[in-house]
N, C-alpha and C positions, 0 to 999 in steps of 0.2 A: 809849550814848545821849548828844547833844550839846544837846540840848534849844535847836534851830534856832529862829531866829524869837522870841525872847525876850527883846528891848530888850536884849541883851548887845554887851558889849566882848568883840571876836575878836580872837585872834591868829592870823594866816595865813600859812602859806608856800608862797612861788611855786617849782620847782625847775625851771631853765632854764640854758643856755649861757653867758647874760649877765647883769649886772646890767639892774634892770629897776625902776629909781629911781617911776616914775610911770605905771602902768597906762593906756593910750588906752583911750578907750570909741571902739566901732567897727573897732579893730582886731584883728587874730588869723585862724583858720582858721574857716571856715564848716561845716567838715563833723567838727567837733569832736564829741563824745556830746551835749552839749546847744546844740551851734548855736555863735555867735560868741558868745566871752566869754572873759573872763579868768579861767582855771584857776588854783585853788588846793587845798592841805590843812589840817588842824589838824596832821598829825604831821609833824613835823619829819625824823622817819627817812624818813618817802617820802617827800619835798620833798626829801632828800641823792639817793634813789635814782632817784627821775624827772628830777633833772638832771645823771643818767648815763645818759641812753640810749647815749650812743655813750662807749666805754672810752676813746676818744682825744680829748684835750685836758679841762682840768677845766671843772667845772659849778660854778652858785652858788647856792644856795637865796638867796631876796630873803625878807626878814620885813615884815610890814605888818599895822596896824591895821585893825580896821574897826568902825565901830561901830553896829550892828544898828538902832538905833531906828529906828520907823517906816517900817521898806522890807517890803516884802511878798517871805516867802522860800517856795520849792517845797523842802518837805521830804519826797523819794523813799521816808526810809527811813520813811514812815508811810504810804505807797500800795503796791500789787498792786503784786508784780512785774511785771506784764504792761502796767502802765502806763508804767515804766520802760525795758521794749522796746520800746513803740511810741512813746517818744521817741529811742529811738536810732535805730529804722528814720526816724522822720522826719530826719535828719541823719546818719547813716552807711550805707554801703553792706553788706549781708550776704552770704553765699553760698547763695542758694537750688540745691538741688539736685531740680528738678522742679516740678511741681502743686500739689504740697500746702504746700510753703513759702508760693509766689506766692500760694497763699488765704489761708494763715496774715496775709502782712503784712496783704491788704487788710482781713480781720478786725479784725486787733488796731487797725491806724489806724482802722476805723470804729465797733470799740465801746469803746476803750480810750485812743486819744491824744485829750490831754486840749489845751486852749488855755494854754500857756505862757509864752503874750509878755508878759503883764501883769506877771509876776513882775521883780522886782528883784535876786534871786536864785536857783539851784539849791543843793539840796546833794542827793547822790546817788552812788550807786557809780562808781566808774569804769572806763571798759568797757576793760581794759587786757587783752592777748592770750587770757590764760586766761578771763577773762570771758567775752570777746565770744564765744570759741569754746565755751562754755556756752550764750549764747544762741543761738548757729545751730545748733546742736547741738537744743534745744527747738524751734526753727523748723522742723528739718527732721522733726519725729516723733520725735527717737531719746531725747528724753529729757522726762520727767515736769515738770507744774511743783511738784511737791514734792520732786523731783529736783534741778530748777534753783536750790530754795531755800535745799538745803543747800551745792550745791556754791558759791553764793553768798560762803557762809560760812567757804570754803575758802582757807590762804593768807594770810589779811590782807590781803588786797589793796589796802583802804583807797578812802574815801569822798573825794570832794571838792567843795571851795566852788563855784561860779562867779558871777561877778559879770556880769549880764546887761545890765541897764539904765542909764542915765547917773546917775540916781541914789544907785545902791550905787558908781558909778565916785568919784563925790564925797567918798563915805565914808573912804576906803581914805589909809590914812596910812604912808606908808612911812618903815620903822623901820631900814634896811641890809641888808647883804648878806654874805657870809662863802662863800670859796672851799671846794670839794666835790673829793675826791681820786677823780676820774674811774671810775680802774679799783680800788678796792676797792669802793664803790656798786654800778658797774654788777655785778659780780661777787652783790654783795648782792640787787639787783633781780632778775636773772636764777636767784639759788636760787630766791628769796621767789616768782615763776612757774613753776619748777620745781616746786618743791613744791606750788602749790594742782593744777598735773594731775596729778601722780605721785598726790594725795588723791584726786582725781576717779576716775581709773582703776583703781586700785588698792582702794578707801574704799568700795563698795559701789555703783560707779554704776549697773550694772544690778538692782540690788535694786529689785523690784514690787513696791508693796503694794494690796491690793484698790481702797480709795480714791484710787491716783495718779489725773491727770487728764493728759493728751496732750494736744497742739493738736487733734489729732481730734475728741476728746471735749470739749472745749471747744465747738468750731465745732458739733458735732451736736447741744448740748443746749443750745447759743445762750445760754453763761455772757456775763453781761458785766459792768460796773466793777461792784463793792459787792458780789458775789456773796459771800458766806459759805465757799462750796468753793475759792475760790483765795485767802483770804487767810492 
C-alpha cells in the first residue's frame, strides 16, 4: 500500500534509453495504458528493468521528485478491476477473439470507464505482456474475474505513477540519472514475466469456484461499478 494522494514527497523513477533531465507535459505515446503521460515507478528495481527493454545498448533509470500536495490522484489500486480495464481498452488495442469480447468492451466502457481527464495523476498496474494477456484472456471468457485478481498478483509486476496533467508536470524535480547494465536487467525483466505466466498456468488458473463471475455473467446479471460481487 503506498497511500497515494496524501500531500506526500515521492520519489520516482523514470526507466528509459536516455537521460530524461525535464519531463514535457504533452509529450510521449498516446496509446500508452493510461493515455499520454509520463510513466513512472516507486521501485527502483523496475525502473533498472523497464529501461532494458531491448538487451542492446544500456538504459538509465532518471530519479525525480514530486511533490503530491494538492493534485488530484486516480488511485487504481482502490477501484474494480474492471474499471482498470475499461481504461485500458479506452487507450490500448486488445485481441478480441469473436462476439463476446466485442460485448465485453462495449459493456465495461458503458458501465465501468470512469471520466479520468480531471485527474492530475494515475497510479495503477501496469499492463506489461503478462498483464495485458491476463486481461484478454478475461475478455475473451476464458478466465474469472476472481481469476483475474489473483493472477494480478502474480510476478510482481509492479505498479506505476503517471503524471497526466500540466500541473503534476510542475511538480516533478529531477534529482539525476545513473546508467543500467542493459543485458543483466533485461535478462531480469524477462524472468520476472516469466515467472508471473509460468504462476498463471501452472498455479491454479483453471480452478472454479462456485462464486467466480465471467464476463458472461457479469453482462447477464447487469453487474456494474460498486457492485459488492466484483470487488
Amino acid at each position: 500500500m503506498y497511500n497515494i494522494g496524501m500531500n506526500r514527497i515521492l520519489t520516482l523513477y523514470h526507466g528509459s534509453r536516455q537521460e530524461v533531465g525535464k519531463p514535457v507535459y504533452g509529450q510521449g505515446k498516446r496509446n500508452n495504458d493510461y493515455g499520454l503521460g509520463f510513466y513512472c515507478t516507486m521501485d527502483i528495481e523496475l525502473a533498472r528493468e523497464w529501461s532494458a527493454a531491448d538487451p542492446d545498448g544500456d538504459g538509465f533509470v532518471n530519479e525525480y521528485r514530486l511533490d503530491e500536495t494538492g493534485l488530484e490522484v486516480l488511485d487504481l489500486d482502490q477501484r474494480d478491476i474492471l474499471t482498470w480495464i475499461s481504461i485500458l481498452l479506452d487507450n490500448r488495442t486488445f485481441l478480441m477473439k469473436g462476439q463476446l469480447a466485442a460485448a465485453a468492451l462495449e459493456y465495461l466502457r458503458e458501465n465501468f470507464l470512469i471520466d479520468y481527464s480531471g485527474y492530475d495523476a494515475i497510479f495503477g498496474w501496469r499492463a506489461d505482456d503478462s498483464y495485458f494477456a491476463f486481461a484478454e484472456d478475461f475478455l475473451n471468457g476464458a478466465l474469472s474475474i476472481q481469476a483475474l485478481g489473483r493472477a494480478m498478483r502474480l510476478g510482481n509486476l509492479g505498479m506505476q505513477y503517471v503524471l497526466k496533467r500540466e500541473k503534476a508536470f510542475s511538480r516533478i524535480e529531477y534529482r539525476g540519472a545513473f546508467r543500467v547494465d542493459a543485458k543483466e536487467y533485461h535478462a531480469k525483466r524477462m524472468r520476472r514475466d516469466r515467472e508471473a505466466r509460468d504462476s498463471y498456468l501452472y498455479g491454479g488458473r483453471f480452478t472454479l469456484d462456485r462464486d467466480d463471475l465471467f464476463i458472461t455473467d457479469i453482462m447477464r446479471k447487469g453487474i456494474k461499478r460498486d457492485d459488492p460481487r466484483i470487488r
